[in-house]
Backbone as numpy.savetxt, mean C-alpha at the origin, in Angstrom:
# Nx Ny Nz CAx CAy CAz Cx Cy Cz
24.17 27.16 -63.24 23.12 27.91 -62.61 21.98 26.97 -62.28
21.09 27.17 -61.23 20.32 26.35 -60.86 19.08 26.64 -60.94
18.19 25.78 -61.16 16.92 26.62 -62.11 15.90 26.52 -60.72
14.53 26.85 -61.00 13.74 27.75 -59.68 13.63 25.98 -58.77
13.28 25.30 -59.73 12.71 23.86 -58.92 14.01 23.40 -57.87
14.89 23.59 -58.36 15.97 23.04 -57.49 16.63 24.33 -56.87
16.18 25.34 -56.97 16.36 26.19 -55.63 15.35 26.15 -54.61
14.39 25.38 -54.70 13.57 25.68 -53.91 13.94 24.41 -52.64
14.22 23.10 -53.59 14.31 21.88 -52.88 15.40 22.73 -51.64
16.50 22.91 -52.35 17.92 23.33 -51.32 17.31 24.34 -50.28
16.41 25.20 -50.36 15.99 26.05 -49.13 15.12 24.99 -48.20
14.43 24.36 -48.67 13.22 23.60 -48.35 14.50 22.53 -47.52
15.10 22.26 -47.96 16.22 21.06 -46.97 16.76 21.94 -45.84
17.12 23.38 -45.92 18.01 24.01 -45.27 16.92 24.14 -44.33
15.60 24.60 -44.47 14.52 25.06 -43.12 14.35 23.67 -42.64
14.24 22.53 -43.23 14.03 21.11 -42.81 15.06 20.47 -41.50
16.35 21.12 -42.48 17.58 20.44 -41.25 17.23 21.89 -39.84
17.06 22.98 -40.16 17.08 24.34 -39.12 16.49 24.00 -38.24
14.96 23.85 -39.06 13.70 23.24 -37.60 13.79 21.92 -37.03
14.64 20.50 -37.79 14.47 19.34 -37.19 15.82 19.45 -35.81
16.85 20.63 -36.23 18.07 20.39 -34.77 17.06 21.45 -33.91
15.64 22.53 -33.86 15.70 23.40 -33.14 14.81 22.37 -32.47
13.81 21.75 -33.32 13.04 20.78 -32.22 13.60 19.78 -31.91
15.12 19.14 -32.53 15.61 18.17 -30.72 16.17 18.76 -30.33
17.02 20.01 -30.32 17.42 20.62 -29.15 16.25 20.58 -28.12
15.48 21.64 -28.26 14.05 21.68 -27.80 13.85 20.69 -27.03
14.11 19.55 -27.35 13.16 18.47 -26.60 14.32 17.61 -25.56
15.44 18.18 -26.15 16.89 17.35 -25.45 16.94 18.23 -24.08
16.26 19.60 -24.10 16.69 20.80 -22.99 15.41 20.37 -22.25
14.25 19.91 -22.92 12.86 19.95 -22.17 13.04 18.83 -21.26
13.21 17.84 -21.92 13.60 16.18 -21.51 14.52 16.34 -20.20
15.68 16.94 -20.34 16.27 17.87 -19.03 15.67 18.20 -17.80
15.04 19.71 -18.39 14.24 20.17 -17.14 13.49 19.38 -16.26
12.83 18.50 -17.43 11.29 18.01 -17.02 12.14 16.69 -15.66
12.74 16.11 -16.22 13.59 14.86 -15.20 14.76 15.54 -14.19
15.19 16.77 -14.55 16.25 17.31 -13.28 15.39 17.35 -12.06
14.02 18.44 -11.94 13.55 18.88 -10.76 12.17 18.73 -10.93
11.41 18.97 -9.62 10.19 19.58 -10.06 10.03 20.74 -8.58
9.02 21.51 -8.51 8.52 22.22 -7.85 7.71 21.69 -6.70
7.83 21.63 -5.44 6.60 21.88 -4.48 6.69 22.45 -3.45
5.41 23.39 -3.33 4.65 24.42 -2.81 5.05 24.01 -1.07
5.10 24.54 -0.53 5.54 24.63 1.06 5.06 25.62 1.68
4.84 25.99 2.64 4.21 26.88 3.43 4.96 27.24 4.59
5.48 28.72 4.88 6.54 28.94 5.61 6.07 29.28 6.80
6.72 29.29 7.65 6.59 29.77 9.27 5.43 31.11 9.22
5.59 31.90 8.37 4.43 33.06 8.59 3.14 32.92 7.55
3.33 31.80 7.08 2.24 31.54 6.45 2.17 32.06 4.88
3.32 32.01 4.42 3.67 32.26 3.22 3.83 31.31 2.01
3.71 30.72 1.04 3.55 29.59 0.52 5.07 30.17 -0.22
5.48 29.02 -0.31 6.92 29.22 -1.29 7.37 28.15 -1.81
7.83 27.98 -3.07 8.44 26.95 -4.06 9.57 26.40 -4.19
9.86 25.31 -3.57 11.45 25.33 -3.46 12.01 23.94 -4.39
12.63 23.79 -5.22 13.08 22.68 -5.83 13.36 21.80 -5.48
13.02 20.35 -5.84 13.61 19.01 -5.40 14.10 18.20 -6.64
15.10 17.66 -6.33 15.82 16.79 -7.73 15.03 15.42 -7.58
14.84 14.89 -8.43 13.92 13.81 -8.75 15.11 12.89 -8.70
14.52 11.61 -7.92 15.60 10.27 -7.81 15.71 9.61 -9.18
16.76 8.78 -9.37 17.18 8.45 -10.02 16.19 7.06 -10.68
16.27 7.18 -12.02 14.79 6.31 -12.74 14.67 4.89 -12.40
13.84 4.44 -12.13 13.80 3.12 -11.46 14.02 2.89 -10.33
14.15 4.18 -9.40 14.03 3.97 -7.86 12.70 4.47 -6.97
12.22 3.06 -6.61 10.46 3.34 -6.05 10.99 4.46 -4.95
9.56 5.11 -5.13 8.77 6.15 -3.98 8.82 5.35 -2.92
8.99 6.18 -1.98 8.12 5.80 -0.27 6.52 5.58 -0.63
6.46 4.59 0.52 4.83 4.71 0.90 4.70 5.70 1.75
3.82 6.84 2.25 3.30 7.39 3.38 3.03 6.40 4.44
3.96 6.48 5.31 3.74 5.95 6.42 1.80 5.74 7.48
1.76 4.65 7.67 1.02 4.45 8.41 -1.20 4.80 7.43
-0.34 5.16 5.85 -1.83 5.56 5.09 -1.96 4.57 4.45
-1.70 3.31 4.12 -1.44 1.85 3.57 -2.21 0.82 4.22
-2.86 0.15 3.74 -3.16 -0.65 4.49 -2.41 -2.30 4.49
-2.22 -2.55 5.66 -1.15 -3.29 5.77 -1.70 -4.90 6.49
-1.38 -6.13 5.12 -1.85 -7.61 5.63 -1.13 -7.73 6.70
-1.57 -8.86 7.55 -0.86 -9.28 8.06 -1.26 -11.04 8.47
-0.10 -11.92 8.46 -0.14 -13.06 8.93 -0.97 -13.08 10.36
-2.09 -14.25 10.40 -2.46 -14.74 11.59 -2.32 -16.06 11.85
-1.68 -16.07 13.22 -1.32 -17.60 13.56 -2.37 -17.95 15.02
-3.24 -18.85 14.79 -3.78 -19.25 15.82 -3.30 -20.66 16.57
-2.99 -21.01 18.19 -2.15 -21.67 18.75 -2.66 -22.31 19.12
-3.07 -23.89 19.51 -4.39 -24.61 20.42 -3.75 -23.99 22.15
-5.37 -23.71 22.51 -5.29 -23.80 24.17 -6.23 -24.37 25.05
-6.91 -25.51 23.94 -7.40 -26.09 24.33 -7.51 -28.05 24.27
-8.12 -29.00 24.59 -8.16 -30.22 24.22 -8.95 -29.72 23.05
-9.87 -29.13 22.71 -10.77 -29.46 21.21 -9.72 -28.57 20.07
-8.96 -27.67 20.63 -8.41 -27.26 19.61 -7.23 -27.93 19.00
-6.52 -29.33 19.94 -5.28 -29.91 19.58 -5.51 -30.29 18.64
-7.09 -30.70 18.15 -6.95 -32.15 16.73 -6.68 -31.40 15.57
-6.46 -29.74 15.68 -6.61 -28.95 14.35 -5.23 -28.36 14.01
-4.06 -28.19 15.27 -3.21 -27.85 15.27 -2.77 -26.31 14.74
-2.03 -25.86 14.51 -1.90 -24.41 14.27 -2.73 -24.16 13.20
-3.36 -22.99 13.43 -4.26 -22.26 12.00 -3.73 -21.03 11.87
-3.64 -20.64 10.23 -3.43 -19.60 9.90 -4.40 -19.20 8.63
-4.16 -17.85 9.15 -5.01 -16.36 8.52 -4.43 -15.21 8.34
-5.39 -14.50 8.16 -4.59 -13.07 7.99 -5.85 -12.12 8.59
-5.41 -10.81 8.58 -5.78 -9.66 8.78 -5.28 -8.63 8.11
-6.40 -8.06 7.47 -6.06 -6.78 6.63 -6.10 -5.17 7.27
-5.20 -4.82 8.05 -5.31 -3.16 9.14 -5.55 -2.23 7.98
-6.66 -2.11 7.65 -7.16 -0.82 7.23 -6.17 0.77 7.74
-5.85 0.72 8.84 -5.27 1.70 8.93 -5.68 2.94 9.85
-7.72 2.16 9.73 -8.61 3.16 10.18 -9.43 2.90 11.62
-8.54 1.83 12.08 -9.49 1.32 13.77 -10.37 0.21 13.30
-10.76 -0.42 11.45 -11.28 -1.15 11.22 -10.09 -2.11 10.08
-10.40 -3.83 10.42 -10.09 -4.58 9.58 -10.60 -6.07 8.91
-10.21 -6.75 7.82 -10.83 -7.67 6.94 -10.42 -8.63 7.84
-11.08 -10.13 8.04 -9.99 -10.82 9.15 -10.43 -12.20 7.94
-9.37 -13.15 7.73 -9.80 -14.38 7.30 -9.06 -15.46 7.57
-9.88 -16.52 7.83 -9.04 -17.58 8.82 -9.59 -19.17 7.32
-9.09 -19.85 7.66 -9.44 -21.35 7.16 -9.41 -22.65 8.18
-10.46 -22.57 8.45 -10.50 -23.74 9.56 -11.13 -24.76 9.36
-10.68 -26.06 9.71 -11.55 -27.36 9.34 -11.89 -27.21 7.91
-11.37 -26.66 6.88 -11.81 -27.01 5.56 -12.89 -25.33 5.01
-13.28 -24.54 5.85 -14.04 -23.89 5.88 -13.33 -22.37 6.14
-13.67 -21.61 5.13 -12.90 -19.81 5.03 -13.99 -19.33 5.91
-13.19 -19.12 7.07 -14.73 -18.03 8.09 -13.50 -16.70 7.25
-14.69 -15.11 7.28 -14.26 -14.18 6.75 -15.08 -13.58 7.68
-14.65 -12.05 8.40 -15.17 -11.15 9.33 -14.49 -9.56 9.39
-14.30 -8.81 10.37 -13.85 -7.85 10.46 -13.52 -7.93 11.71
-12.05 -7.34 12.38 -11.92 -6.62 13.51 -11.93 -5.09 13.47
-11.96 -4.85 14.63 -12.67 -3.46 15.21 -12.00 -3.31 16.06
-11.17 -1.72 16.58 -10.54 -1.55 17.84 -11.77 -1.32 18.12
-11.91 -1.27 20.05 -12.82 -0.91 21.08 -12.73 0.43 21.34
-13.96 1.13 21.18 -13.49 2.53 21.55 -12.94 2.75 22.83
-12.17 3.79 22.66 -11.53 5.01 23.51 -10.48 3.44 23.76
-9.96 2.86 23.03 -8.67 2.18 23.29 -8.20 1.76 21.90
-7.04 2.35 21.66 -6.04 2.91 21.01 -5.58 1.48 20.15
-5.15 0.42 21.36 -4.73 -0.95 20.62 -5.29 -1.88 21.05
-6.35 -2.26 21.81 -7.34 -2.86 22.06 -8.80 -3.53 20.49
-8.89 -4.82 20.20 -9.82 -4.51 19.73 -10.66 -6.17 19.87
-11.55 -6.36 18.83 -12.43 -7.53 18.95 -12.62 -7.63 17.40
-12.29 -9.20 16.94 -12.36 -9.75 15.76 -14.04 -10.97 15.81
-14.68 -10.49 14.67 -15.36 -11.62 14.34 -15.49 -12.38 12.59
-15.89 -13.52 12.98 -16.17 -14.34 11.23 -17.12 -15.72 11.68
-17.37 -15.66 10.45 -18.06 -16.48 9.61 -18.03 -17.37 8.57
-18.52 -18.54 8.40 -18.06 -19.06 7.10 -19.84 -19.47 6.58
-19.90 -19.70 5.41 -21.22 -20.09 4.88 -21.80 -21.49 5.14
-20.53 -22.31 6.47 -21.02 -23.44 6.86 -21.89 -23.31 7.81
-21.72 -22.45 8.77 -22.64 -22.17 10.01 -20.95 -21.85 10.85
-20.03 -21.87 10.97 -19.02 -22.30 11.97 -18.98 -20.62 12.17
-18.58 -19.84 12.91 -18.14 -18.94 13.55 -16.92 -18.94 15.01
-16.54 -17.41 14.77 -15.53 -17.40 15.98 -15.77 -15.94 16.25
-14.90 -15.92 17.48 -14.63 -14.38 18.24 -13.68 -14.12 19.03
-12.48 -12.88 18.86 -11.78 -13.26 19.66 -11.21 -11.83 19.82
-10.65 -11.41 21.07 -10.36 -10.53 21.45 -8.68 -9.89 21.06
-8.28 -9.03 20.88 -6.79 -8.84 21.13 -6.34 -7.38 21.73
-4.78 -7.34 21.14 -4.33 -6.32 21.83 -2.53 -6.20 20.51
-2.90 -4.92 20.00 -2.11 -4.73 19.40 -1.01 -3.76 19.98
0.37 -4.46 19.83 1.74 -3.49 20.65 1.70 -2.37 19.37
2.00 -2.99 18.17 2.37 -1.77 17.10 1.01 -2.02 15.63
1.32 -1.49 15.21 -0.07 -1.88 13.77 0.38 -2.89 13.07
1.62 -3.58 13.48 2.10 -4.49 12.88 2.29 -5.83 13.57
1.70 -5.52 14.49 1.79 -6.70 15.82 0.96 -6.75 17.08
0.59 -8.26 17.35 0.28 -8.00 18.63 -0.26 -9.29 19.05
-1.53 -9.60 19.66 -1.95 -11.27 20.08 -2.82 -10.90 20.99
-3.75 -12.23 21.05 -5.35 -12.17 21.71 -5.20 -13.82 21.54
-6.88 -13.65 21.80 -7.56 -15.58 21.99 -8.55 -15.01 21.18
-8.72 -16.78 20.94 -9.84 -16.61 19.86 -10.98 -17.84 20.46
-11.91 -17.82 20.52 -13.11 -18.95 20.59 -13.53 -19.42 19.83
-13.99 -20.33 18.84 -14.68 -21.16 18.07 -15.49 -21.55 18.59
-17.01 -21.81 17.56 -18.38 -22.26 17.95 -18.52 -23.87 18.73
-17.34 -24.40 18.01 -17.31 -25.93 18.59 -16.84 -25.90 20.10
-16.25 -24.97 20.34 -15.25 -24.99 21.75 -14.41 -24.78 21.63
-13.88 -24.99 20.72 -11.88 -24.91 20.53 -11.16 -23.07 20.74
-10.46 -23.77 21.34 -9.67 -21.62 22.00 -8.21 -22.26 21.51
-8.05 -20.65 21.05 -6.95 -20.66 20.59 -6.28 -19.31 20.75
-4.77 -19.01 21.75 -3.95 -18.25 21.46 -3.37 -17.63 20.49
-3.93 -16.19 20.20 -3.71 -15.78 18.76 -2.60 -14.51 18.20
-1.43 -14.98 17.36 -0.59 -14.25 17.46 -0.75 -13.37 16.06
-0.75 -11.97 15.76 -0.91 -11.69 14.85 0.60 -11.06 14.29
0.38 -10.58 13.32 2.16 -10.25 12.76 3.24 -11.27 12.23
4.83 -10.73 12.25 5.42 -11.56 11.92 6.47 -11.09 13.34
């Protein structure tokens, strides 16, 4: 016969093992749900909001970016088109497309980071005008024309004289 202390242990084990399989079940079914699907809200043809399930990709496979809400570097290659620009030979920079009709522009020339912004021109779509600066005194300006947000080409002027054909993108 088993006296009160050691009936108590044996119940006290039996609720121990009951509740430790109900909470990993619990968490084996939650762990489930939570990674099978999730919910989002949609809005139907009559203006009805409705919930429709989507299965969640598989772990370790990146998201999309939203197209075109990113802001996106890009390589700048400047070309000599001029005699003052031959002694410097190709320069490269970049441009940062904001995304928003405004961008970061930075070049390294002669030893010197000019840093500026381009700007489309209003009421034109892929049209715009880049300027910079460096803390030497040197500056530039140069016009372009973008085919896609990822491409396009202009000229550029430098304070010394030097022009340069400017290709942006890859």
């Amino acid at each position: 016969m088993l006296d009160e202390s050691e009936r108590e242990i044996i119940i006290m084990n039996k609720r121990t093992h009951i509740f430790g399989r109900r909470t990993s079940m619990g968490l084996v079914v939650a762990t489930y749900i939570i990674s099978a699907c999730y919910v989002v809200p949609t809005t139907g043809t009559d203006g009805t909001v409705q919930y429709s399930h989507y299965p969640l990709p598989p772990a370790g496979t990146p998201l999309p970016v939203p197209a075109g809400a990113t802001p996106a570097t890009l390589t700048v290659r400047l070309y000599p088109s001029n005699e003052q620009a031959t002694h410097t030979g190709v320069v490269s920079g970049s441009v940062t497309n904001m995304m928003t009709g405004k961008g970061r522009f930075v070049v390294n020339y002669l030893g010197e980071v000019l840093s500026g912004e381009a700007t489309r021109v209003s009421n034109e779509e892929k049209r715009g005008v880049a300027s910079a600066y460096s803390s030497g005194g040197m500056y530039m300006s140069c016009e372009y024309q973008m085919n896609t947000p990822h491409q396009g080409a202009g000229t550029c002027s430098f304070a010394n004289g030097a022009k340069y054909q400017m290709h942006i993108g890859n």
